[in-house]
C-alpha positions in Angstrom: 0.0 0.0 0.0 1.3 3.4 -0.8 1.9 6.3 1.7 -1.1 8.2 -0.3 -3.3 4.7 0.3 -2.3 4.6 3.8 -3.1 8.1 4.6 -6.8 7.8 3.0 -7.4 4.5 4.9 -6.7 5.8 8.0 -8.6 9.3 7.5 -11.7 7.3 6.4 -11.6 5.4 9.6 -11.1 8.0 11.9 -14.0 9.9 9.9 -16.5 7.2 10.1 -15.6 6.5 13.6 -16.2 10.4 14.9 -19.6 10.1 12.9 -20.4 7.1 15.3 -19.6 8.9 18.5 -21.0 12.6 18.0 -24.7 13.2 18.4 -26.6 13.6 15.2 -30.3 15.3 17.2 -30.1 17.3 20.2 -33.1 16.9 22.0 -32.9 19.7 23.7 -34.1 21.8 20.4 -30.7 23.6 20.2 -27.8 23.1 17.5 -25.1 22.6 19.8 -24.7 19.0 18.5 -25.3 20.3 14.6 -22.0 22.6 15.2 -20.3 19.6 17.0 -20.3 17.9 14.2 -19.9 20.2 11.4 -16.6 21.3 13.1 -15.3 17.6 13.3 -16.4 16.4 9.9 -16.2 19.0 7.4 -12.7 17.6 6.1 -9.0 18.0 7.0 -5.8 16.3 6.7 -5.9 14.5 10.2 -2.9 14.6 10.5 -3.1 14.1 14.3 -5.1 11.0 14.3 -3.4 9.9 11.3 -0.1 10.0 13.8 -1.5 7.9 16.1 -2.6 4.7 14.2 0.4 4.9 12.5 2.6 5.4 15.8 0.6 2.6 17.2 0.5 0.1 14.1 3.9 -0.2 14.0 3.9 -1.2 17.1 1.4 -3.9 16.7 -1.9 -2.5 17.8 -5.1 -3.6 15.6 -6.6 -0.2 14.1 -9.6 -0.8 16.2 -8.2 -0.1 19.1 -7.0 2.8 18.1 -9.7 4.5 17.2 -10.6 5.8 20.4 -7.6 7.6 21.1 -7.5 9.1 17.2 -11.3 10.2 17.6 -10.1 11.7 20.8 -7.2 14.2 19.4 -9.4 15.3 16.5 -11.8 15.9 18.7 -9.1 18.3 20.4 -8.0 20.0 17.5 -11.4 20.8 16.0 -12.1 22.1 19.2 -8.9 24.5 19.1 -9.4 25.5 15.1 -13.3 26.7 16.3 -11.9 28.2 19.1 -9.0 29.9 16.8 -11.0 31.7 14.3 -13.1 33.4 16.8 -13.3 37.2 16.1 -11.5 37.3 19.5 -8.7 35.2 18.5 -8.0 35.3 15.0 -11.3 36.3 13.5 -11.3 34.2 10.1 -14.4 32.9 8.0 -13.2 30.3 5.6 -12.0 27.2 7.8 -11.5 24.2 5.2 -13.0 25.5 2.3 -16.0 25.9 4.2 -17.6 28.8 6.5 -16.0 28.7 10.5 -18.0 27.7 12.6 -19.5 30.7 14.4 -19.9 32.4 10.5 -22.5 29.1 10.5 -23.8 28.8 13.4 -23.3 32.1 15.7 -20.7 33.1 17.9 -22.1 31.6 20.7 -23.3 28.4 19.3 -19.4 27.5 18.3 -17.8 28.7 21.7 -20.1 26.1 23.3 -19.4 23.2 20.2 -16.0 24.1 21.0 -16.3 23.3 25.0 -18.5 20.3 24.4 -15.7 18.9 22.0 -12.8 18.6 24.3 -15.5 17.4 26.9 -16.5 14.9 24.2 -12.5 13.6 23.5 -12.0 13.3 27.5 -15.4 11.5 28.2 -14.2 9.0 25.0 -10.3 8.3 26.4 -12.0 7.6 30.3 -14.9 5.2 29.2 -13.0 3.1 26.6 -14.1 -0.1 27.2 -10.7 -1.9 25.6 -10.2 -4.9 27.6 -6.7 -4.9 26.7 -6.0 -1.4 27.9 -4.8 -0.9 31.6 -6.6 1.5 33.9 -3.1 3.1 34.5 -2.5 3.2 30.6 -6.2 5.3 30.4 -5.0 7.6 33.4 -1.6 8.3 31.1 -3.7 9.2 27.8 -5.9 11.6 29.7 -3.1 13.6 31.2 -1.2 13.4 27.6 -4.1 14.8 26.2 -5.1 17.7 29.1 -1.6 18.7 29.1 -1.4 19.0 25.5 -4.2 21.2 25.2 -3.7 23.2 28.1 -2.0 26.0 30.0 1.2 23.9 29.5 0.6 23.4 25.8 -2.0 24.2 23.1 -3.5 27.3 25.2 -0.8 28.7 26.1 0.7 28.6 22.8 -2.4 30.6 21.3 -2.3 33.0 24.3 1.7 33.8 23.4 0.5 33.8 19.6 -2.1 36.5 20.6 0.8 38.7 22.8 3.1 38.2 19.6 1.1 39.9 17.2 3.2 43.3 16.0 6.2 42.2 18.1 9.3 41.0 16.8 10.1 37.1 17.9 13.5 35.7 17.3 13.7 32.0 16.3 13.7 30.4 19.9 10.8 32.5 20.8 8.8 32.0 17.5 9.6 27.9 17.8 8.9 28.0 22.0 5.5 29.0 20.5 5.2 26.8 17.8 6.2 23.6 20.3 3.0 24.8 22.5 0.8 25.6 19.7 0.8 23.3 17.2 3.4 20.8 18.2 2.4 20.0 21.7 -0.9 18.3 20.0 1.1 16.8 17.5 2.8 15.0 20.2 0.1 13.7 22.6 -1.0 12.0 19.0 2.2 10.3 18.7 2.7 9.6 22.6 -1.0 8.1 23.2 -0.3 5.3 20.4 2.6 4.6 21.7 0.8 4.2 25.0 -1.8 1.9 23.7 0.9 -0.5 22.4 2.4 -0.4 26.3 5.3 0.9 24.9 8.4 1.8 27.5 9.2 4.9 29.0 12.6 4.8 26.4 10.6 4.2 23.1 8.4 6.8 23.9 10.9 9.2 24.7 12.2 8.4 21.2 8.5 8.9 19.6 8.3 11.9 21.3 11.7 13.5 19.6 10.2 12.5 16.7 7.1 14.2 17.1 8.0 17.4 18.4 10.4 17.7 14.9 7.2 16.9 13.3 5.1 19.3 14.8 7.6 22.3 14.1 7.9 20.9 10.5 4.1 20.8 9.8 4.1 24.5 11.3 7.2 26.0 9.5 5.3 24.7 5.9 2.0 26.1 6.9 3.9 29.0 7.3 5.5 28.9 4.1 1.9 27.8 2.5 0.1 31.0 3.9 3.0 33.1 1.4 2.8 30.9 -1.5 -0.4 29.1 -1.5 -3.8 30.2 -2.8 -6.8 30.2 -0.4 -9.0 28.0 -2.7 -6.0 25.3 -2.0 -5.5 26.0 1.2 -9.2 25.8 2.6 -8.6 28.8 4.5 -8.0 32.6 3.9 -4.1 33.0 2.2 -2.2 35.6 3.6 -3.9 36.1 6.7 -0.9 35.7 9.2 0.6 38.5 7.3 -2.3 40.5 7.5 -2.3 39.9 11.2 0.9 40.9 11.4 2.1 37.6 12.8 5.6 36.3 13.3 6.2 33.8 11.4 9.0 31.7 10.2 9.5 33.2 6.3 9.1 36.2 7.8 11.8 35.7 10.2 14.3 33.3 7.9 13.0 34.2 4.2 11.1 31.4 1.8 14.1 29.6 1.4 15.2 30.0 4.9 12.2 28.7 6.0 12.2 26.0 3.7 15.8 24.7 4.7 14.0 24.5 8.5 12.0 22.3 7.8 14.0 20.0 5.7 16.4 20.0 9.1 13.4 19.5 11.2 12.4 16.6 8.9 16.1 14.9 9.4 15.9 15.7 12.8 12.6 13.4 13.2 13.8 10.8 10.9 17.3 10.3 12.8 15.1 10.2 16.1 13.6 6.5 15.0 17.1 5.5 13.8 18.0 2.3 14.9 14.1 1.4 14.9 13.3 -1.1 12.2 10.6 -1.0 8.6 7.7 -0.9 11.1 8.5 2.4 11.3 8.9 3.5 7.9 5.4 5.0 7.8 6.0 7.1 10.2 9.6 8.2 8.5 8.0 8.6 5.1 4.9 10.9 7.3 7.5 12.9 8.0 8.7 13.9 4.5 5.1 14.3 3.4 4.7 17.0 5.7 7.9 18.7 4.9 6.2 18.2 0.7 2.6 18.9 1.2 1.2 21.7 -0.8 -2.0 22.3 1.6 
């Protein structure tokens, strides 16, 4: 099977698994659940889930049992990308070729979708019913995930992303952000497959080195996308970091600058797994994707 196969497999299972688990009627009369699930559904590269069954297939973990866990940090990032293009935050209308969320449904409406989302992953990682999965193993993918999304990760990334706008960031600062932002999520995807396989504490160290070049890679190109992309490609408006007046890594290093980053980020991940046999190729050649993708 070919990377492109691979990568369609997984995101149709993790797609007709969230379609499963969020509510299609709200009896209550309201569209909460509506929003819920046009935020999680309405497309994406899932990356993050794709992460996980790929982290936790070459480990020897049956897809099905990672389904939870990649429903879970979906879950989580839709949550954030409603949360993001709030008027308050970063005020955006186009979220994957499609209206955001409170465009559709109302400002108030998505905050809530939002909250009931990361409620949603939490509720899914502390009722799995996996017989195979140990209650401290269930305890570890719950604190990945809250710390990931958190005032230790995801949050606090977005808050410093907020502060940075006009200011100047050299490249530790502007890659400290990036780690919390984006890469901390990227991470916990990684980490929990690795904890369903009852990996040890050294693998996952590894994984983790892996993932966190991965996360700033996948960051540095979105970057680099937002200059040279078009927003009908990239499902979302082109050019807005700039029109924000964001730091951001061209900005800082130049295209080409920007674009040897990521390549070093890229060898950086891949030399993390060395030593690590062809079960782990998918995850070497995930890397290179993401260091190659064009949206």
């Amino acid at each position: 099977m070919t990377l492109a196969d691979q990568l369609d497999a997984w995101r149709q299972r993790v797609d007709t698994a969230l379609l499963q688990q969020l509510p299609e009627h709200d009896a209550n009369g309201t569209q909460l659940q509506a929003a819920m699930r046009y935020a999680a559904t309405i497309g994406g590269k899932r990356v993050r889930p794709v992460l996980t069954y790929a982290t936790g297939e070459a480990l020897g973990v049956d897809p099905v049992r990672l389904d939870i866990p990649a429903m879970a940090v979906e879950m989580m990032h839709a949550y954030s990308l409603v949360h993001d293009d709030l008027p308050a935050m970063d005020d955006d209308d186009l979220r994957r070729g499609n209206p955001t969320c409170h465009i559709r449904f109302g400002e108030a409406i998505a905050i809530l979708a939002g909250d009931a989302l990361q409620a949603l992953a939490f509720t899914l990682l502390a009722t799995n019913r996996d017989a195979e999965l140990s209650d401290t193993a269930r305890v570890s993918m719950i604190a990945v995930l809250g710390e990931a999304s958190g005032g230790m990760g995801m949050a606090a990334g977005q808050a410093i992303d907020l502060e940075a706008v006009g200011h100047a960031l050299d490249l530790a600062a502007l890659e400290n952000m990036h780690r919390h932002k984006t890469g901390a999520l990227i991470r916990a995807s990684v980490v929990m497959g690795a904890i369903m396989a009852g990996a040890d504490d050294e693998l996952i160290a590894r994984l983790d080195s892996y993932a966190a070049a991965v996360g700033l890679s996948f960051q540095i190109v979105d970057d680099i996308l937002d200059v040279v992309s078009d927003t009908e490609t990239l499902g979302k408006t082109q050019g807005a970091d700039i029109a924000l007046n964001k730091p951001t890594y061209p900005a800082l290093l130049g295209l080409e600058g920007a674009r040897r980053h990521a390549d070093a980020r890229h060898a950086e991940a891949v030399a993390s797994l060395d030593g690590l046999g062809r079960e782990f190729d998918t995850l070497r050649e995930l890397s290179a994707w993401v260091v190659k993708r064009s949206h």
